[in-house]
C-alpha positions as CSV (number, residue, x, y, z in Angstrom):
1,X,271.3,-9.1,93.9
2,X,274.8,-7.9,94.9
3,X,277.8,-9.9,94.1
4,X,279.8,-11.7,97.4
5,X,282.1,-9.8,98.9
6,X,285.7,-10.5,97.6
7,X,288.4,-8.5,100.0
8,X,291.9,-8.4,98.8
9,X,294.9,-7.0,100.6
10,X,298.3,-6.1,99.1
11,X,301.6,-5.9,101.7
12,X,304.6,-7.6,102.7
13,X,304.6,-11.0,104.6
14,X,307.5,-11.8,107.1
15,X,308.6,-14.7,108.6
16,X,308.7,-13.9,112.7
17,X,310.8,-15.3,115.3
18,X,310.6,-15.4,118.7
19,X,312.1,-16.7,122.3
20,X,309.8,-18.9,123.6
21,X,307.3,-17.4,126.5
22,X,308.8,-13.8,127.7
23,X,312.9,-15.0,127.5
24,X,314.9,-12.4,125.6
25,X,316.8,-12.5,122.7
26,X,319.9,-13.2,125.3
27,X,318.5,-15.8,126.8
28,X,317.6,-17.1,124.2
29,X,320.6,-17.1,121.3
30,X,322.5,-19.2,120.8
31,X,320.1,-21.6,121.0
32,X,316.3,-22.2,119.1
33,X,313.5,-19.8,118.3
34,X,309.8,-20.0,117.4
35,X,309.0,-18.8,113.7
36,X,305.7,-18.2,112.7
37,X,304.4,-16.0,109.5
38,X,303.4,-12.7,109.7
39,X,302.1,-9.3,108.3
40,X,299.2,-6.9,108.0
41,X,297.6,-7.5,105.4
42,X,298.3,-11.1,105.4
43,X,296.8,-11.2,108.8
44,X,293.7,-9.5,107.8
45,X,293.5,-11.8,104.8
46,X,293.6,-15.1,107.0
47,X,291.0,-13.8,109.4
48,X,289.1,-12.8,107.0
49,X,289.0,-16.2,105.8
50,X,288.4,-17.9,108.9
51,X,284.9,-15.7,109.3
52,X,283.9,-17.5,106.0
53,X,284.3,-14.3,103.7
54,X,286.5,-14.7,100.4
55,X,289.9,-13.0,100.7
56,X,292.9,-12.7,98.4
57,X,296.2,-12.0,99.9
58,X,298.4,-9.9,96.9
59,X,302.3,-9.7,97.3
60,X,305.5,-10.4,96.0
61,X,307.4,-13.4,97.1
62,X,310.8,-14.9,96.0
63,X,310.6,-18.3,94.8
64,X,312.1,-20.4,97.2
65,X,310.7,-23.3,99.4
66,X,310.1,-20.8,102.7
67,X,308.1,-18.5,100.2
68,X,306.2,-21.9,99.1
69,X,305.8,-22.8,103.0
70,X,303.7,-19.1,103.9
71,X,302.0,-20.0,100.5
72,X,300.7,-23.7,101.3
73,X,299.8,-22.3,104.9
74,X,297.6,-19.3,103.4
75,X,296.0,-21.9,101.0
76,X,295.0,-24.1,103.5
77,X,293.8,-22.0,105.4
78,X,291.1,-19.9,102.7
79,X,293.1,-17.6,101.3
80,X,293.4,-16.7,97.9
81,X,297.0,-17.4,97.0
82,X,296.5,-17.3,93.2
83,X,297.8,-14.0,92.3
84,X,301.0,-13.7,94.1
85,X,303.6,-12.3,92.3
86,X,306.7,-14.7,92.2
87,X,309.6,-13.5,91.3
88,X,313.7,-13.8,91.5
89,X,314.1,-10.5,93.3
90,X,314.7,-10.0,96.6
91,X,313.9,-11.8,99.6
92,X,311.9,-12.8,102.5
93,X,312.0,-10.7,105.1
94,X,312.0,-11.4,108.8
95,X,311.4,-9.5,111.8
96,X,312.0,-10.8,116.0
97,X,310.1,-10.4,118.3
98,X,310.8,-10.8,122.1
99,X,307.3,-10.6,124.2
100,X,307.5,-7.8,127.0
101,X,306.1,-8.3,130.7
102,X,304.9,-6.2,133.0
103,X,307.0,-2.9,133.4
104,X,309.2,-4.1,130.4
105,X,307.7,-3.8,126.5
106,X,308.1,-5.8,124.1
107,X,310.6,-5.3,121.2
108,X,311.0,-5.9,117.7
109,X,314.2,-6.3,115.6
110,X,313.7,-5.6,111.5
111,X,315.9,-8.0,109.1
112,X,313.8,-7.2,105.5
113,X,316.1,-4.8,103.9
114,X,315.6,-6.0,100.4
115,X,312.9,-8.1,100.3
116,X,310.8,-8.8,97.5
117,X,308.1,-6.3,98.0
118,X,310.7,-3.9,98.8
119,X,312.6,-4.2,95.3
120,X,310.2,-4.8,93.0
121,X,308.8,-2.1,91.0
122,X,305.3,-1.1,90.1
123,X,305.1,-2.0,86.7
124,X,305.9,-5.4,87.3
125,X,302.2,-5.9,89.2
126,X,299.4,-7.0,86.7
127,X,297.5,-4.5,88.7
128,X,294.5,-5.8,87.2
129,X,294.6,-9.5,86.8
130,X,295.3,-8.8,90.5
131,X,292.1,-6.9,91.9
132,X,290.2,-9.0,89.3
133,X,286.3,-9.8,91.1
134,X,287.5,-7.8,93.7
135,X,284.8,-5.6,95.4
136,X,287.3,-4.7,98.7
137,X,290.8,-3.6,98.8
138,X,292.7,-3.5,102.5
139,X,296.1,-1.7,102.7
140,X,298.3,0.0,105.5
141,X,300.8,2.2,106.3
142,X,303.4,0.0,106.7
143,X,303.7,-1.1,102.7
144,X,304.2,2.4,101.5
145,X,307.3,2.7,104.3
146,X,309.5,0.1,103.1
147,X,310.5,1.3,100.3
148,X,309.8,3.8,97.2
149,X,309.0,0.8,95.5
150,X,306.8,-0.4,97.7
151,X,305.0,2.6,98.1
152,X,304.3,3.2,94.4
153,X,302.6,0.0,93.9
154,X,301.0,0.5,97.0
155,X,299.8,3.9,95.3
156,X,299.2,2.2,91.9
157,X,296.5,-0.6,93.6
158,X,294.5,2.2,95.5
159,X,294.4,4.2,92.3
160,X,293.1,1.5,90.1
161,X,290.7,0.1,92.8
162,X,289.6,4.0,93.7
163,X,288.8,4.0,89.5
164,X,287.5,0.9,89.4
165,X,284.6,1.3,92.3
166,X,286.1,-1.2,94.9
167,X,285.7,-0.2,98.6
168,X,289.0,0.7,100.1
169,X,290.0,0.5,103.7
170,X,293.5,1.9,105.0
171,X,295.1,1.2,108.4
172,X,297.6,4.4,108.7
173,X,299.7,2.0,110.7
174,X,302.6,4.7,111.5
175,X,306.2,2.7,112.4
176,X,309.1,5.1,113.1
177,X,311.3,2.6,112.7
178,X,310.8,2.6,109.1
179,X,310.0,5.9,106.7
180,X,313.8,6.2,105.9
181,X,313.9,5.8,102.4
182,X,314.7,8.6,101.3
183,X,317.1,10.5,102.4
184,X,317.5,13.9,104.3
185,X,313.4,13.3,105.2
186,X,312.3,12.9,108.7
187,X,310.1,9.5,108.5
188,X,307.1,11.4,109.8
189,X,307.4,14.3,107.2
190,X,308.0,11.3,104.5
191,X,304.5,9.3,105.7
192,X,302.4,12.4,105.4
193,X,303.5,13.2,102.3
194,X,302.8,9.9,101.1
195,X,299.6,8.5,103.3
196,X,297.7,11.6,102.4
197,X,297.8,10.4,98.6
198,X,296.5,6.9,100.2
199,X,294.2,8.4,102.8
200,X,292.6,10.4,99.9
201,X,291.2,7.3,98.3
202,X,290.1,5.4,101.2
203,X,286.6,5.0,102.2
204,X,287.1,3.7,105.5
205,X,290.1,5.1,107.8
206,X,291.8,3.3,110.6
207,X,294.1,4.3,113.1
208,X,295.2,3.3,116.6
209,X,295.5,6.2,119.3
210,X,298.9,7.4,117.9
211,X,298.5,7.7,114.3
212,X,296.3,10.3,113.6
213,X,298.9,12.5,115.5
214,X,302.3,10.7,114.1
215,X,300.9,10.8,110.4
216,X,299.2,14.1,110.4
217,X,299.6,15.8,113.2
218,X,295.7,15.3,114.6
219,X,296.3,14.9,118.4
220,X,293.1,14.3,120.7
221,X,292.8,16.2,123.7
222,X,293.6,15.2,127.6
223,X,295.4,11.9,126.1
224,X,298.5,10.7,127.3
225,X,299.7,7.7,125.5
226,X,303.1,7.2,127.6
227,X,300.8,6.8,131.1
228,X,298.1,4.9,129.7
229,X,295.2,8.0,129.8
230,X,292.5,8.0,127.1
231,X,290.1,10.2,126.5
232,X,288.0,8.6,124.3
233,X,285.7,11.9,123.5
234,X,288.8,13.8,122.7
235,X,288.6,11.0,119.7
236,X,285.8,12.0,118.0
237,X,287.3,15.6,116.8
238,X,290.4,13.9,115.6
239,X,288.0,11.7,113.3
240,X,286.1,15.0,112.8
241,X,289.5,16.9,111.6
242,X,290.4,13.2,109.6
243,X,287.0,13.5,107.5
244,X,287.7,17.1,106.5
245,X,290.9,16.3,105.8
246,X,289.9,13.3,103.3
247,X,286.3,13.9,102.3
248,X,285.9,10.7,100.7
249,X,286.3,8.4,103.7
250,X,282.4,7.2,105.3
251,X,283.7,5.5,108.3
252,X,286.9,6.3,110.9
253,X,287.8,3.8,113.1
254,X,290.4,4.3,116.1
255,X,291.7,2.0,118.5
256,X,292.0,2.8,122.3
257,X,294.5,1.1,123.9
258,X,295.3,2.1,127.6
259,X,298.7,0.3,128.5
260,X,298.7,-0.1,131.9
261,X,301.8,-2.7,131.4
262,X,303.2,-4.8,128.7
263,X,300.5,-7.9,130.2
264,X,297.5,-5.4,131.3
265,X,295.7,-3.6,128.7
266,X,292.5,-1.4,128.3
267,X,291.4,-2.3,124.9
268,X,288.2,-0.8,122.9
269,X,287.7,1.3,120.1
270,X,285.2,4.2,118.3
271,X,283.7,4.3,114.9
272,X,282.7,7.4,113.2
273,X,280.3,7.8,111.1
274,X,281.0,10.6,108.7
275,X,277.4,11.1,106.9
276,X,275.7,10.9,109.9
277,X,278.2,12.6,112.0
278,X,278.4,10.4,114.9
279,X,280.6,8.1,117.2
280,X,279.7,4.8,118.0
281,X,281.9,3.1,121.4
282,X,283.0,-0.1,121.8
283,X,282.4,-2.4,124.5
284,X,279.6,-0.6,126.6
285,X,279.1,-0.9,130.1
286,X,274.9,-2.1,131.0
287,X,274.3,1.6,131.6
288,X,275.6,2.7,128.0
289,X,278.8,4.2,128.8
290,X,282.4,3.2,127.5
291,X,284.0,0.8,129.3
292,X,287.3,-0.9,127.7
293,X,288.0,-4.5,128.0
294,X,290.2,-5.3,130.9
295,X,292.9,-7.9,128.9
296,X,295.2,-9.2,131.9
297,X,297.6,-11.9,131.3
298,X,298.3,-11.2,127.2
299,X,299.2,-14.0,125.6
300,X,300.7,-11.6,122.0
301,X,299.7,-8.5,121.4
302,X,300.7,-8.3,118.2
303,X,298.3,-8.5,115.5
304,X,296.6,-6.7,117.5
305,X,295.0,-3.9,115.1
306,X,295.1,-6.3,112.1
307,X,292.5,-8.5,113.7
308,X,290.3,-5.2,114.7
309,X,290.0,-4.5,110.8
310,X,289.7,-7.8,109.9
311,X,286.6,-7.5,112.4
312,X,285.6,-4.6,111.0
313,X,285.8,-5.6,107.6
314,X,284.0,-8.5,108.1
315,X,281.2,-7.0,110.0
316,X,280.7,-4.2,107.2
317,X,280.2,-6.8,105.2
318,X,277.8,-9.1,106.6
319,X,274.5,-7.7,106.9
320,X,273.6,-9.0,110.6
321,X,276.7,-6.9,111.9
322,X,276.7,-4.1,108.9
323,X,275.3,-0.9,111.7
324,X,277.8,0.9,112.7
325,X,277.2,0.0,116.4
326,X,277.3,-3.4,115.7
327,X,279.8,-3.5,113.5
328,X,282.4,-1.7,116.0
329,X,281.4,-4.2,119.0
330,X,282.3,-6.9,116.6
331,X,285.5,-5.6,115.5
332,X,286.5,-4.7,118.7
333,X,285.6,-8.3,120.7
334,X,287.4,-9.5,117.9
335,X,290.5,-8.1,118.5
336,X,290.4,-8.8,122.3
337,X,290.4,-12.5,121.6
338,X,293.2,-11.8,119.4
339,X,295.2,-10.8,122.3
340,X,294.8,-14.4,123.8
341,X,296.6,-16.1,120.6
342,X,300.1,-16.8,120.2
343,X,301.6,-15.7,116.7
344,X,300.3,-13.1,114.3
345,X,297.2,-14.7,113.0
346,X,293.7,-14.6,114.8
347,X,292.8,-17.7,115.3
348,X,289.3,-17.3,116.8
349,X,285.8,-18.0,114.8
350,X,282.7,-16.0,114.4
351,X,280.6,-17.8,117.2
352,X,283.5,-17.0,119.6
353,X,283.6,-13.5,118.5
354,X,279.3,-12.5,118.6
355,X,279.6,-14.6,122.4
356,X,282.4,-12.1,123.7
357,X,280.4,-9.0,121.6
358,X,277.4,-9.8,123.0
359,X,278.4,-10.0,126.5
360,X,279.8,-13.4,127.4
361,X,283.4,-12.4,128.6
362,X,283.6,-15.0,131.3
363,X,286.1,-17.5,129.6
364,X,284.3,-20.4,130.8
365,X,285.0,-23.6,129.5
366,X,282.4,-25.0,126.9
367,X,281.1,-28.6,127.0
């Protein structure tokens, strides 16, 4: 019998703040703002948890009583907290957020120069006392791109998890705002030079409708992100051009997001299935065909593609949702209901997820 599934996931946590509702930063300061926690991986982690599956969240955290607060919220809600590195370095870092509407995006401010993660060097993580019973290990983009630091234990996990036989998902996660670590290279020429080492390990690949192309330079035909226009065929030879690229991945997930406006959003997704050569759509129309989710209204967008691989994850990993069809309507219904949640985490179960992936996307109320 195989051993549970144990998914791990190794990248900086932040502490967010935000206006309340769609005021700006303006309107807002001076005056009080809305903090929540909030990160990729930890996302992933904490849905994860709330599916039911084991998940450690690894870091590095300074030791201070907001550090213990993310901690003591993680714990109680599932996560695996144990092997969080604590040390006196650095800081936590914190990022605003001010929600967009309509015509007008959203926008987020940085503040985590210097954080923990950022100065701490490889050699400091007990790489593995860390991925210890760990048969899944989730990282992104956006560890690798805070720092050279960063990126080298970022590099140093995958390595000993590729050695090691544990499963190894990466979201490319491209953010132009960061990349700048070194100087005199352009942030995209300095991701690709590192996220190919990454990408080369991973098993499963994921990307929203931009990364492919800001990472390595894999566009998909007839798609025009700035207008909202996706071609979702046009997606299967970029996850064609991704699997001869890094021959080890199995399975290439992309996000299709068609922003009509910062409050109305297309929002599905395609999984590829590298040995068998074929692209599985997400949600389907009754006649077969791709039809995204209409999202009106969003309530927080972001977290958006954390909760799709936490989805995704989840479903590979639980044989009733394990098919690649299946596994990609889940992933993707889960995500949807992420856009109706304040803050970064998903705060939605399974039952709610398998009702709106199996069709039920009336928002009724339940008695």
């Amino acid at each position: 019998m195989s051993k549970p599934p144990v998914i791990a996931g190794f990248g900086e946590v932040m502490l967010r703040l935000s206006p309340e509702g769609k005021y700006r930063f303006n309107q807002a300061l001076p005056g009080m703002l809305h903090a929540v926690f909030g990160g990729g991986e930890a996302n992933v982690c904490v849905s994860l948890a709330r599916f039911g599956l084991s998940s450690r969240y690894l870091t590095a955290l300074p030791e201070n009583p907001i550090a213990d607060s993310l901690v003591g919220e993680m714990r109680g809600i599932g996560v695996d907290v144990s092997r969080i590195l604590r040390t006196k370095k650095g800081r936590l870092g914190i990022y605003f957020a001010e929600t967009g509407s309509n015509q007008r995006g959203s926008a987020v401010v940085y503040d985590r120069a210097g954080s923990s993660i950022a100065v701490t060097p490889a050699a400091e993580y007990p790489v593995e006392a860390m991925l210890e019973g760990v048969t899944w290990l989730h990282l992104s983009g956006i560890t690798p791109a805070v720092s050279k630091e960063a990126c080298e234990a970022n590099l140093k996990l995958a390595e000993y998890a590729a050695a090691n036989g544990i499963c190894i998902s990466l979201d490319l996660n491209f953010r132009k705002k960061l990349w700048k670590w070194e100087p005199g290279t352009e942030p995209r020429d300095l991701a690709r030079k590192h996220m190919t080492k990454l990408a080369a390990l991973a098993d499963v690949l994921i990307g929203n409708e931009e990364d492919a192309h800001d990472v390595f330079g894999i566009s998909a035909a007839d798609s025009s992100i700035e207008s909202g226009k996706i071609n979702s065929k046009g997606y299967i030879d970029v996850a064609e051009k991704l699997s001869a690229a890094f021959p080890k991945a199995r399975r290439i997930a992309i996000t299709l997001r068609e922003s009509h406006s910062a409050d109305f959003n297309g929002w599905g997704a395609m999984l590829y299935d590298v040995p068998n050569r074929k692209a599985h759509f997400a949600p389907l129309a009754a006649d077969g065909t791709y039809r995204p989710y209409e999202i009106r209204n969003i309530v927080d967008r972001i977290g958006g593609g954390d909760s799709f691989s936490a989805g995704l994850i989840y479903a590979l990993n639980t044989e009733k949702w394990s098919e690649a069809c299946k596994a990609i309507s889940y992933a993707v219904a889960a995500s949807c209901l992420k856009h109706t949640i304040y803050g970064d985490y998903n705060d939605v179960t399974v039952s709610e997820v398998e009702a709106l992936a199996g069709g039920n996307a009336s928002g009724r109320v339940s008695r």
